[in-house]
C-alpha positions as CSV (number, residue, x, y, z in Angstrom):
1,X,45.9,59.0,-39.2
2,X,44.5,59.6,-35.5
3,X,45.7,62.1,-33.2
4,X,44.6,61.6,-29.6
5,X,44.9,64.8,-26.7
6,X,43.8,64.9,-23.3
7,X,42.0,67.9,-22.4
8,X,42.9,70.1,-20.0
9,X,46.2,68.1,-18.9
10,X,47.8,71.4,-18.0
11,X,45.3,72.7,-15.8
12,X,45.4,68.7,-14.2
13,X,49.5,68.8,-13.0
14,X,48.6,72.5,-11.7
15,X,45.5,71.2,-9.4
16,X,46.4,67.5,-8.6
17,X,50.4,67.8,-8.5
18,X,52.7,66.1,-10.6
19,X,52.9,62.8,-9.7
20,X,49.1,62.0,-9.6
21,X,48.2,63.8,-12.8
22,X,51.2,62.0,-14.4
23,X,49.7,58.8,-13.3
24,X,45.9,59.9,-14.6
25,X,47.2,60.9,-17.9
26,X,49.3,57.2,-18.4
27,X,46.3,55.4,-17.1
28,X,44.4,57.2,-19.9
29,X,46.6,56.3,-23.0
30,X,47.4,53.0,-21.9
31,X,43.7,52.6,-22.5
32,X,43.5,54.3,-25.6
33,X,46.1,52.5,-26.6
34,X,44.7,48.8,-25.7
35,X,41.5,50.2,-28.1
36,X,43.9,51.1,-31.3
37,X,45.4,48.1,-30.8
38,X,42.3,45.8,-30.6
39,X,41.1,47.9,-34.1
40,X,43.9,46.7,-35.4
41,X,46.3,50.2,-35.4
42,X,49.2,51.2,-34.4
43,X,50.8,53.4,-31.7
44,X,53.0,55.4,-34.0
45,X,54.4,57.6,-30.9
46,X,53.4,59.4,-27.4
47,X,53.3,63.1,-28.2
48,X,53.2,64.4,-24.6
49,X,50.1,64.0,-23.0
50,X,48.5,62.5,-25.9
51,X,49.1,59.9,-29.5
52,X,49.9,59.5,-32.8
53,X,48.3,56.4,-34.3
54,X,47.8,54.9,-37.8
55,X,44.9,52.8,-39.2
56,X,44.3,50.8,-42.6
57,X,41.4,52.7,-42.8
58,X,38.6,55.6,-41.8
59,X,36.5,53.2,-40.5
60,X,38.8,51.7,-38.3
61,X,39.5,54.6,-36.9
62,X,36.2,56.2,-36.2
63,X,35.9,52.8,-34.1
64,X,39.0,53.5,-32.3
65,X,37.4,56.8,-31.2
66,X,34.3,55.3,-30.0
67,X,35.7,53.5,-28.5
68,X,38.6,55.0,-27.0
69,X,35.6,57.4,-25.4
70,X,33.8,54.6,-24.2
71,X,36.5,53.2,-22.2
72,X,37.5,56.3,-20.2
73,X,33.8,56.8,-19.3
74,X,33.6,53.2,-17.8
75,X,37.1,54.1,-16.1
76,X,37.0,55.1,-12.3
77,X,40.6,56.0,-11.8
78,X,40.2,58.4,-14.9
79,X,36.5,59.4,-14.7
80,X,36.8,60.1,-11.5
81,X,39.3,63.2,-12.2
82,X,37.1,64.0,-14.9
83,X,39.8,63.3,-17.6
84,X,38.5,64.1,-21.0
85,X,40.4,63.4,-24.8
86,X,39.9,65.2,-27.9
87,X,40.4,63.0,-31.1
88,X,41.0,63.8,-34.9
89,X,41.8,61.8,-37.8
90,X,41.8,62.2,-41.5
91,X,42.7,59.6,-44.4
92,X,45.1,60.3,-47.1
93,X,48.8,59.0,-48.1
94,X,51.7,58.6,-45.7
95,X,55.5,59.0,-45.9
96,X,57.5,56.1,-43.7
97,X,60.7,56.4,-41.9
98,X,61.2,53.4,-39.9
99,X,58.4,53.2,-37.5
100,X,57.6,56.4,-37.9
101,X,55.0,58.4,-40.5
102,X,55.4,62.0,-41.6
103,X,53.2,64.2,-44.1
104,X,50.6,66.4,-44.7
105,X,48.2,63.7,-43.9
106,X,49.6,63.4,-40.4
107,X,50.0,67.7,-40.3
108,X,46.2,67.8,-41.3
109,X,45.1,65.3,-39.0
110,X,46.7,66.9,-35.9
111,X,44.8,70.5,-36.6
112,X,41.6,68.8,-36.9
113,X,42.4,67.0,-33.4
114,X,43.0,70.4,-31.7
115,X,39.3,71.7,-32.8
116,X,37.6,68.6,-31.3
117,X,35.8,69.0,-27.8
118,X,36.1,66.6,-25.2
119,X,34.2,63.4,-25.7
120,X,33.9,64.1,-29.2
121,X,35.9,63.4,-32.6
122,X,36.4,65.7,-35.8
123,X,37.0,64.3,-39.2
124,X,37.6,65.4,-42.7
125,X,35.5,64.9,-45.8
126,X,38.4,62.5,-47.5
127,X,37.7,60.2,-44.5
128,X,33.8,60.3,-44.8
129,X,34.3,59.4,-48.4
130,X,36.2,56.2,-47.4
131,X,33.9,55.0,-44.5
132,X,30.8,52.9,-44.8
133,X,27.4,53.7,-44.5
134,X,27.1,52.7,-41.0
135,X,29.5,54.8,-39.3
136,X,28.6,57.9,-41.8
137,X,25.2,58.3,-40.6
138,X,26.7,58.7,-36.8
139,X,28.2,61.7,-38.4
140,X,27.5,65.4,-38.4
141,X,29.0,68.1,-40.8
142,X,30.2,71.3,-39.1
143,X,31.5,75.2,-40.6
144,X,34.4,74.5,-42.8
145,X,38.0,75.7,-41.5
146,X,41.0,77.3,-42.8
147,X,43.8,75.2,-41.5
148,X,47.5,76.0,-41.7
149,X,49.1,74.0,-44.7
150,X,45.5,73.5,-46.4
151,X,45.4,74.6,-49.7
152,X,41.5,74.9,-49.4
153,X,39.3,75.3,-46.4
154,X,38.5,71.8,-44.9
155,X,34.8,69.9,-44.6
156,X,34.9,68.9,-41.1
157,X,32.7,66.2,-39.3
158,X,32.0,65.4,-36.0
159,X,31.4,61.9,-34.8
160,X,29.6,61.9,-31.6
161,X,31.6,59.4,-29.3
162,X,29.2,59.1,-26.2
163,X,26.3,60.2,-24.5
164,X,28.3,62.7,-22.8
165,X,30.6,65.8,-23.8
166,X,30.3,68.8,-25.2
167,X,29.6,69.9,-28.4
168,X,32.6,71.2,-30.8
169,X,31.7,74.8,-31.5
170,X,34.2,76.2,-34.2
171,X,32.7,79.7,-33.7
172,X,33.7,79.6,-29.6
173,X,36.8,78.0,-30.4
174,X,38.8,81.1,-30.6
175,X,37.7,83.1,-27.9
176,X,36.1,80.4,-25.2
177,X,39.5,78.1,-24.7
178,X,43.0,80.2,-27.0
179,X,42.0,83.6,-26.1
180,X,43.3,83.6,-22.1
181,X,46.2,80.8,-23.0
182,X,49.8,82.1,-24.3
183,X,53.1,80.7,-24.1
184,X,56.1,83.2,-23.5
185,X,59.4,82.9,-24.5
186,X,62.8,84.2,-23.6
187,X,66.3,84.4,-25.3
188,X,68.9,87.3,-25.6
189,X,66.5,89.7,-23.5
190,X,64.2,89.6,-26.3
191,X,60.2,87.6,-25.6
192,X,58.1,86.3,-28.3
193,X,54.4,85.0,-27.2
194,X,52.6,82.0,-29.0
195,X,48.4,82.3,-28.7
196,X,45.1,82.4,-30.3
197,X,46.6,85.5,-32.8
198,X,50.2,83.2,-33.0
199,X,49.7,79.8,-32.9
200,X,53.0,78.8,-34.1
201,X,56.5,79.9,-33.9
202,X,59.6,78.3,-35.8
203,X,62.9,77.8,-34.2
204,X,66.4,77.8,-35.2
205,X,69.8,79.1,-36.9
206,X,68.4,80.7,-40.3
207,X,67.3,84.4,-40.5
208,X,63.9,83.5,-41.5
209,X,62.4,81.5,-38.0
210,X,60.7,83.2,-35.5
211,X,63.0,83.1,-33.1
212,X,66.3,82.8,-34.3
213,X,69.6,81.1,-31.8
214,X,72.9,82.1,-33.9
215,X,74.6,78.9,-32.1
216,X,76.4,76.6,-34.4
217,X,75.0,73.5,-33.0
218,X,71.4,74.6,-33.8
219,X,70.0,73.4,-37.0
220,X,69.0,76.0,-39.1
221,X,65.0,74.6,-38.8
222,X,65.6,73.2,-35.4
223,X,62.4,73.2,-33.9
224,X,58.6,74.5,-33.9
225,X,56.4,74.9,-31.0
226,X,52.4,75.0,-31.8
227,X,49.4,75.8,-30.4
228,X,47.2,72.5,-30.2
229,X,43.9,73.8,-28.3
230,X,44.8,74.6,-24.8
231,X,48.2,73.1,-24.6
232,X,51.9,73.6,-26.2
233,X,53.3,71.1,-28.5
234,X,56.9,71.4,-28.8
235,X,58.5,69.5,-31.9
236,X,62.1,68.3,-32.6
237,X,62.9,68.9,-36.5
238,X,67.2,69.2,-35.7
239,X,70.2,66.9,-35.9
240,X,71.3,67.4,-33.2
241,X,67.8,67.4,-30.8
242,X,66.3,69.8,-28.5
243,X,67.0,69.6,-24.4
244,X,64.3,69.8,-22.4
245,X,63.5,71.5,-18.8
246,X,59.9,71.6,-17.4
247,X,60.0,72.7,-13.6
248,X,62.0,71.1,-11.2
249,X,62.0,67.8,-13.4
250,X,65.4,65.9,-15.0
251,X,66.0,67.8,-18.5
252,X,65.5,65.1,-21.3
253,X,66.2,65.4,-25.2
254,X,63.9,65.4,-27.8
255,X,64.7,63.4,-31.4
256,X,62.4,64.1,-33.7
257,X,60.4,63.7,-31.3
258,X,57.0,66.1,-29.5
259,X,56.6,66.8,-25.8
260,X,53.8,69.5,-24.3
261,X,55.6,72.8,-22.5
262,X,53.9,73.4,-19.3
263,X,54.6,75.8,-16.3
264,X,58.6,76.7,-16.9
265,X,61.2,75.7,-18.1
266,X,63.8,76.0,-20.6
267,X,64.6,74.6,-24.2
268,X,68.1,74.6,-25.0
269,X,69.0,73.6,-29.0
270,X,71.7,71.0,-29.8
271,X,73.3,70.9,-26.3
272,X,72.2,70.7,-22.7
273,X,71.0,73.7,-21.2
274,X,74.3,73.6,-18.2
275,X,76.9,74.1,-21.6
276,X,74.4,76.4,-23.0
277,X,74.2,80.4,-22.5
278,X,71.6,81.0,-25.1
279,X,69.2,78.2,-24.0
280,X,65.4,79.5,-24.3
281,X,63.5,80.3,-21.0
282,X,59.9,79.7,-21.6
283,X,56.7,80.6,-19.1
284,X,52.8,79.0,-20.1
285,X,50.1,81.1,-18.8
């Protein structure tokens, strides 16, 4: 399972505008995608700027990031803007619904993606295992982490992607990219603020989320938004989806699905936002 983010994709719309940072970030996963798909993977979804995408195997996959890397750096319209993307992926059993995958193996793999530094890829120890000698050797352990939903701190490797990049530090993680990044949110006079300290918050109708919205057409676990390194990843868990409003743009639904919160906007559970009086008013900073 590979997870694929573009760096800095917030800081992008704020200094090139919307429309030309829109059209940077599609140029960039339509060639990411073309590599996954030459590897012999498959797209499993867009998760805002970024993807989802599932392989046979490790090795298959560390390919993928090579040369996902490889293709952005020979890219003018991309390097040009200096458009970088962090990659994780780890190996390990799948659950199927439709087209789509779900698991701890996906959960797992999409932490280790949000560690990764641009131009460079972090793996686990369970895909190491399964890769061939080859590609092991272009390896390089790094400190173990804690991750959310890990029963045991994870053996993490880097795979070094190009000649350029920086290189993943774990230890400046916390306090060189979260520390000056929060996400705040609005509802019923009352803010909550997702960062570095509170990297995820759970939505919905039950007394035990975060934030609770006592709406009957929220789901009880309707949504969770997380910290994934310097961006906001806002994911649909509802039946009923999650409305969307980022700036001045259209609102659109989520169904299950992810989209990154950037600027403001608001998220409005089960309904659109114009029938909605407790819709959520959120602010990135």
């Amino acid at each position: 399972m590979l997870f694929l983010d573009v760096v800095n994709s917030t800081r992008l719309y704020e200094q090139s505008g919307d429309r030309k940072a829109f059209s940077l970030v599609t140029t960039c996963l339509s060639h990411a995608s073309s590599v996954v798909l030459d590897r012999g993977g498959r797209v499993v979804k867009y998760t805002g700027d970024g993807l989802m995408a599932v392989f046979h195997g490790p090795d298959a996959a560390a390919d993928s990031a090579i040369g996902i890397h490889l293709a952005l750096h020979d890219c003018p319209s991309v390097a040009d803007q200096s458009i970088g993307v962090r990659i994780g992926f780890h190996t390990g059993p799948l659950l199927k619904s439709g087209t789509d995958v779900f698991g701890e193996t996906v959960n797992l793999a999409s932490r280790v993606a949000a560690l990764a530094s641009a131009g460079r890829a972090l793996t686990t120890s369970a895909s190491v295992r399964a890769m061939t000698t080859g590609l092991r050797e272009r390896l390089t352990a790094v400190p173990t982490r804690v991750l959310r939903g890990a029963n045991q701190p994870v053996e993490l490797y880097e795979l070094r992607c190009e000649a350029g990049g920086e290189t993943t530090s774990l230890l400046n993680i916390d306090t060189a990219l979260q520390e000056h990044v929060e996400l705040r949110l609005r509802h019923n006079q009352r803010w909550v603020v997702i960062n570095h300290w509170k990297p995820a918050l759970s939505i919905g109708r039950d007394p035990t989320q975060d934030l609770r919205v006592e709406d009957q057409r929220a789901s009880r676990h309707h949504a969770e938004v997380q910290m994934r390194g310097d961006k906001f990843v806002l994911s649909d868990q509802s039946s009923n989806g999650t409305y969307v409003t980022i700036g001045n743009a259209p609102e659109f639904v989520l169904t299950r699905e992810d989209a990154v919160l950037h600027g403001s906007g608001w998220i409005s559970l089960g309904r659109s936002r114009a029938d909605n009086p407790l819709a959520i008013e959120f602010f990135s900073a």
